[in-house]
Rosetta silent file (secondary structure, phi, psi, omega in degrees, C-alpha in Angstrom):
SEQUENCE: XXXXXXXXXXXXXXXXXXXXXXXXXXXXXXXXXXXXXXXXXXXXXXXXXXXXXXXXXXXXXXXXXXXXXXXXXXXXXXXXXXXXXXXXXXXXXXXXXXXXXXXXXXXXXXXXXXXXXXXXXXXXXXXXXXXXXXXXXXXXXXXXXXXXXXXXXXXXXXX
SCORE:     score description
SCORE:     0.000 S_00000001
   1 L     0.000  117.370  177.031  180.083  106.360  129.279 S_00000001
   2 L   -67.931  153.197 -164.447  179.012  108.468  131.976 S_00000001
   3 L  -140.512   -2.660 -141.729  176.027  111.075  131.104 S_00000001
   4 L  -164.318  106.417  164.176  174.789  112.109  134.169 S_00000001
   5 L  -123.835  118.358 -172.315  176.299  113.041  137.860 S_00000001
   6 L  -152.989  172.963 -170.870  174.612  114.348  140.423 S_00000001
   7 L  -105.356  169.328  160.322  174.515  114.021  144.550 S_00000001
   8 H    75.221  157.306 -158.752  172.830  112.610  147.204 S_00000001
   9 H   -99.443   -8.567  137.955  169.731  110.533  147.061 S_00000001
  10 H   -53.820  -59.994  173.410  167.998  113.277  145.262 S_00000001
  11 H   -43.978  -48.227  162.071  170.528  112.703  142.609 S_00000001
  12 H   -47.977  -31.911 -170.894  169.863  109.268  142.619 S_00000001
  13 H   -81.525  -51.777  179.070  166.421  109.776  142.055 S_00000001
  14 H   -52.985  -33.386  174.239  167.086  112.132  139.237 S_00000001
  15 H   -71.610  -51.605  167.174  169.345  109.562  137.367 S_00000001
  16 H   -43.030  -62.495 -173.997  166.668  107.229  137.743 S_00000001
  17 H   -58.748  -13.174 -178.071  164.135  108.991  136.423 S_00000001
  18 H   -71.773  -32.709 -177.851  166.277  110.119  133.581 S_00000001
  19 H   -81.131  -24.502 -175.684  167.007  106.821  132.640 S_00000001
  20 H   -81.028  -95.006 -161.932  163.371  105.075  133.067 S_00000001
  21 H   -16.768  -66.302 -160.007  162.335  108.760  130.601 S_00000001
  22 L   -78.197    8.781  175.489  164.967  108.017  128.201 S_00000001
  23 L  -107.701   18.355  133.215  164.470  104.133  127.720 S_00000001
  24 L    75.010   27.552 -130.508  160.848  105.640  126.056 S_00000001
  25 L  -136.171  135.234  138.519  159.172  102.116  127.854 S_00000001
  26 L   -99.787  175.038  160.686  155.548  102.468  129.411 S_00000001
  27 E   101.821 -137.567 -171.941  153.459   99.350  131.344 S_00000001
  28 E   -77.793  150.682  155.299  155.270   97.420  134.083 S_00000001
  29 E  -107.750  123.583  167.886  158.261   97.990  135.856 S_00000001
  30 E  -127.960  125.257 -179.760  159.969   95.345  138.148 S_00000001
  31 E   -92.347  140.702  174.282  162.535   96.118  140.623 S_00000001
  32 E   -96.601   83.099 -158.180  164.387   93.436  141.663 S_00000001
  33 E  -133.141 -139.484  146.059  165.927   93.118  144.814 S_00000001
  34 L  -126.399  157.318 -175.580  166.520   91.507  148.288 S_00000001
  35 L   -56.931  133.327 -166.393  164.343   91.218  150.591 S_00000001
  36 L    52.029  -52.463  169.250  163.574   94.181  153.595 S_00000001
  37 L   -77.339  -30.351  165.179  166.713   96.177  152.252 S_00000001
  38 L   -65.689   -2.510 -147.830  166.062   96.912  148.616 S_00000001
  39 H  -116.550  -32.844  125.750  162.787   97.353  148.579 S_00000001
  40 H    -4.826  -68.642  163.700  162.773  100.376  150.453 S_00000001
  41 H   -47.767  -69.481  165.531  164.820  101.737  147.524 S_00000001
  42 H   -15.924  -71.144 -141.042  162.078  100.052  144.993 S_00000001
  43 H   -67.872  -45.703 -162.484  159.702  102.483  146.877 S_00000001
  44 H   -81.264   13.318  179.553  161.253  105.625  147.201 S_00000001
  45 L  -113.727   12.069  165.008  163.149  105.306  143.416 S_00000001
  46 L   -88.526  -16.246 -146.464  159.118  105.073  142.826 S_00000001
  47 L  -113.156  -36.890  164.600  158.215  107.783  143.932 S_00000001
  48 L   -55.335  -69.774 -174.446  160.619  109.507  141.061 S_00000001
  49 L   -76.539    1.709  167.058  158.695  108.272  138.193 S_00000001
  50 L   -19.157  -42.451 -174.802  155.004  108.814  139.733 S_00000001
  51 L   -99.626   14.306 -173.820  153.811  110.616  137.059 S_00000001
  52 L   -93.911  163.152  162.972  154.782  108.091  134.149 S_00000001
  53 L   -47.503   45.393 -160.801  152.879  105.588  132.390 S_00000001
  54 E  -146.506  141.166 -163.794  154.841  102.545  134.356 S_00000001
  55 E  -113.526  113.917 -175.295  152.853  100.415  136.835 S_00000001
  56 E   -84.059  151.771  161.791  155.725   99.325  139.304 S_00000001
  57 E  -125.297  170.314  163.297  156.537   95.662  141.245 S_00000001
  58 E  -160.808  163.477 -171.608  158.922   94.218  142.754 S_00000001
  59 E  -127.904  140.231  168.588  160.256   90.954  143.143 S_00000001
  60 E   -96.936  130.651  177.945  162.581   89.629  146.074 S_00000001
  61 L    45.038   26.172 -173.581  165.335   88.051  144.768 S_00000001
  62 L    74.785    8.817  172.680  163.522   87.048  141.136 S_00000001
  63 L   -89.399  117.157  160.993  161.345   84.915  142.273 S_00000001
  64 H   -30.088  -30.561 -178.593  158.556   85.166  139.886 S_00000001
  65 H  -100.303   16.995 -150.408  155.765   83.992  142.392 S_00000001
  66 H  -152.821   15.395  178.582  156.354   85.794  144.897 S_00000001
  67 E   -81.759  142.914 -158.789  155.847   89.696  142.469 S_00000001
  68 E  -150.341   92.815  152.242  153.768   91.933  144.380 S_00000001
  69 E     9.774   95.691  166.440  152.438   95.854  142.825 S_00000001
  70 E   -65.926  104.358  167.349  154.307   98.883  144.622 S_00000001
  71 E  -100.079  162.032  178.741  151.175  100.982  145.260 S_00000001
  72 E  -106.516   98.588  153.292  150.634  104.577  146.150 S_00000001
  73 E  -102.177  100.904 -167.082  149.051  104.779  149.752 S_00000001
  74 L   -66.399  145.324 -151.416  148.412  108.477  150.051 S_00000001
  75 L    52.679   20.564  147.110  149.690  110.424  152.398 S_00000001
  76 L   -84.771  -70.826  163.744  151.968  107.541  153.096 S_00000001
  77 E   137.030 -169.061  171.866  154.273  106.842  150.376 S_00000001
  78 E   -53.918  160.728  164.747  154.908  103.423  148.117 S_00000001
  79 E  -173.599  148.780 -175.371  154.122  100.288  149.843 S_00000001
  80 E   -71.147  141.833 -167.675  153.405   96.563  148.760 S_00000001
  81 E  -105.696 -157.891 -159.934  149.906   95.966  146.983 S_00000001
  82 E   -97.369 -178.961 -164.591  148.458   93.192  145.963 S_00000001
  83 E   -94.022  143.345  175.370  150.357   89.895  144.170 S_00000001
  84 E   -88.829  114.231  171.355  151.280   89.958  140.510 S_00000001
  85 L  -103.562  109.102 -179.872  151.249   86.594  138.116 S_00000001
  86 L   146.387 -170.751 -114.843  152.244   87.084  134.885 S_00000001
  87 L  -164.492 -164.426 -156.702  154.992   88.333  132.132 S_00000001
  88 L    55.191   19.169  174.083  155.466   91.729  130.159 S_00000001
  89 L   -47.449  158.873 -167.385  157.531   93.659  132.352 S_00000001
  90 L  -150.611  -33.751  164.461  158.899   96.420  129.492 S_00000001
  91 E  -144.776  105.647  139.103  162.008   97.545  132.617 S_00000001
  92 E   -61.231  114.741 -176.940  163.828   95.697  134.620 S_00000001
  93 E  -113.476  124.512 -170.828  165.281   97.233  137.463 S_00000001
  94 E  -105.719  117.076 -157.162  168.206   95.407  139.283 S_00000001
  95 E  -105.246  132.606 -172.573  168.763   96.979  142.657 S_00000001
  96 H   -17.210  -51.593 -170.771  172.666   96.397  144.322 S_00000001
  97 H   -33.555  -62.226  168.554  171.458   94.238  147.136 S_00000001
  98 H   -26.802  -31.907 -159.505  171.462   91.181  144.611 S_00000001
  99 H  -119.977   20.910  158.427  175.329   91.301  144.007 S_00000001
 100 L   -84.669  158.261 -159.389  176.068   91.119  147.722 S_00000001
 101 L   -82.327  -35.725  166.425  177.701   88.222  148.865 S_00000001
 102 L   -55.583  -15.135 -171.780  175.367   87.030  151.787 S_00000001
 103 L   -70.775  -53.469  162.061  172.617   87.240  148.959 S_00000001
 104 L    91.603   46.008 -176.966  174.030   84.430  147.626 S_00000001
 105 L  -125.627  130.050 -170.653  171.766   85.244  143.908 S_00000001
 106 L  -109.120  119.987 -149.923  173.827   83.890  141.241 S_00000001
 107 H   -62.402  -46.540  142.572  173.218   86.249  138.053 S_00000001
 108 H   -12.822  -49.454  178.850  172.717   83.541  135.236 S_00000001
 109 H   -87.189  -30.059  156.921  170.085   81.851  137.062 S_00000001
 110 H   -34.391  -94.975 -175.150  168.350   85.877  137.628 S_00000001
 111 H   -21.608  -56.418  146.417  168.217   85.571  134.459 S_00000001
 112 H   -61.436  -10.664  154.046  166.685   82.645  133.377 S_00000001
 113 H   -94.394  -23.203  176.868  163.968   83.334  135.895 S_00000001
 114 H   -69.375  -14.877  165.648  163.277   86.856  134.857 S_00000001
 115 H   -74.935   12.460  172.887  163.148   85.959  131.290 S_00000001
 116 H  -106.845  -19.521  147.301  159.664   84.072  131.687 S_00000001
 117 H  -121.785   42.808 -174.232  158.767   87.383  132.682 S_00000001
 118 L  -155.715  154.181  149.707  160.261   89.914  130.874 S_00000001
 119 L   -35.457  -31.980 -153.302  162.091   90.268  127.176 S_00000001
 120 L    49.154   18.847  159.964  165.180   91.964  129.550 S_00000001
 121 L   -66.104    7.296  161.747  165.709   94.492  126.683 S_00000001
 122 L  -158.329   70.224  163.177  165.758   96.884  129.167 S_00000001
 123 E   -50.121  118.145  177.218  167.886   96.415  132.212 S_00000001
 124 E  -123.768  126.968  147.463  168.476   99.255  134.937 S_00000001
 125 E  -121.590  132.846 -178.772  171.034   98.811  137.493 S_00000001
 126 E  -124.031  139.407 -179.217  171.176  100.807  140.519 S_00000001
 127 E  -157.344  172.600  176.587  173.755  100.029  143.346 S_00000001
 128 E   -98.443  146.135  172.656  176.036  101.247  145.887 S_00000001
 129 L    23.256   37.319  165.857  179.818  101.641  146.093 S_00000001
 130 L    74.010   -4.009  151.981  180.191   99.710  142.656 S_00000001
 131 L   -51.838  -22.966 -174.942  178.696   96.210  143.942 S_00000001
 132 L  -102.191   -7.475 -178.725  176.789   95.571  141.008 S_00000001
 133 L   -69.480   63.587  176.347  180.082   96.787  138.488 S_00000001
 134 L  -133.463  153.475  174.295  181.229   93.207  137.940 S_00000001
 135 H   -53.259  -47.944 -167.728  181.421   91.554  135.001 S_00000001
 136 H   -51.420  -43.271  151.662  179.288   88.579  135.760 S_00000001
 137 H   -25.601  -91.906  162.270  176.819   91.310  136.213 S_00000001
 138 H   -17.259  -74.298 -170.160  177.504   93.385  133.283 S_00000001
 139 H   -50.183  -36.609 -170.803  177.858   90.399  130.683 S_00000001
 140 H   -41.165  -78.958  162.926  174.891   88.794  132.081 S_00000001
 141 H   -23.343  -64.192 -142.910  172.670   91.901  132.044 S_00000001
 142 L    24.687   63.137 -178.587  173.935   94.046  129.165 S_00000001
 143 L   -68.554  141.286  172.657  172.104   96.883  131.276 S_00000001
 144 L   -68.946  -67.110  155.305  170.856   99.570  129.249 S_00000001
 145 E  -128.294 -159.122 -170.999  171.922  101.839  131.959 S_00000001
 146 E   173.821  117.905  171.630  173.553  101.621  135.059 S_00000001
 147 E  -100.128  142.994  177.746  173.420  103.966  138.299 S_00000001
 148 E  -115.107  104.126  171.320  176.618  103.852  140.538 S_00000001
 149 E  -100.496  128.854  165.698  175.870  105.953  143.678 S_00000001
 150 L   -85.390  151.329  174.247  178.825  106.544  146.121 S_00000001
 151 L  -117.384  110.771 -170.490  178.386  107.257  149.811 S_00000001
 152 L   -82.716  -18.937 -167.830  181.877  109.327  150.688 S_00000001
 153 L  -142.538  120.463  174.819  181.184  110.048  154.268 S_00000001
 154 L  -138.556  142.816 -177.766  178.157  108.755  156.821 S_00000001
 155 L  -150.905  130.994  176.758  178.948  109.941  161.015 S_00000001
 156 L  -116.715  127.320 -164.287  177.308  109.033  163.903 S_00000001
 157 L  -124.230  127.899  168.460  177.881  111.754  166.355 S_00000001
 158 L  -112.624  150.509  174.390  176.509  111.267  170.937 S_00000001
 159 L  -138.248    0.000    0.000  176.124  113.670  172.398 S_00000001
């Protein structure tokens, strides 16, 4: 059921934050992603929820050993901190990259490593053009919510 539309990567931001506010969750957050392109996205969809109680990570591609703190370096922006061992994540964040095909991340096995550190009772997926809308996703997941952002037009203009 859709709840929420809005443009643009402001919009994006705004869905996020509506959705981290309305799952009522404080303590860690872990974004999920691949490696050099999500995590960009980790930062700046970080940058939405700044003022909440939620201490953000990320993980490339689930591996657990490899969870690292999304810090605030001021007058900078987000950036990776130091590395995180240990469980109680309270949201999951699943970022698009994962359900691309060169990623090669098969969602069943996500799963079974993110449950040694998390419950998953609160699953966010955010993606592009409907890559993460698949069932194997979905069933896997049962995401709590789930952002779809479209890009209708991008133009590279010489001059």
């Amino acid at each position: 059921m859709e709840t929420m539309v809005e443009k643009g990567l402001v919009g994006l931001s705004r869905c996020f934050r509506t959705a981290v506010v309305k799952s009522n969750r404080s303590g860690r957050l872990l974004f999920v992603g691949t490696p050099y392109t999500c995590l960009p996205f980790a930062e700046f969809l970080t940058y939405s929820i700044r003022d909440l109680p939620l201490r953000p990570h990320f993980s490339p591609n689930g591996e657990t050993d490899k969870i690292v703190e999304l810090v605030d370096r001021k007058g900078y922006g987000y950036a990776l901190g130091e590395s995180f061992v240990g469980e109680s994540f309270s949201i999951v964040v699943l970022l698009g990259g994962l359900a691309m095909p060169k990623s090669q991340v098969d969602p069943s096995d996500l799963k079974r490593k993110l449950s040694s550190v998390s419950a998953l009772d609160c699953v966010i997926g955010v993606c592009f053009q409907g890559v993460m809308d698949k069932p194997e996703w979905r069933d896997t997941f049962k995401f709590k919510y789930f952002i779809n952002a479209e890009i209708s037009k991008v133009s590279l203009f010489e001059f």
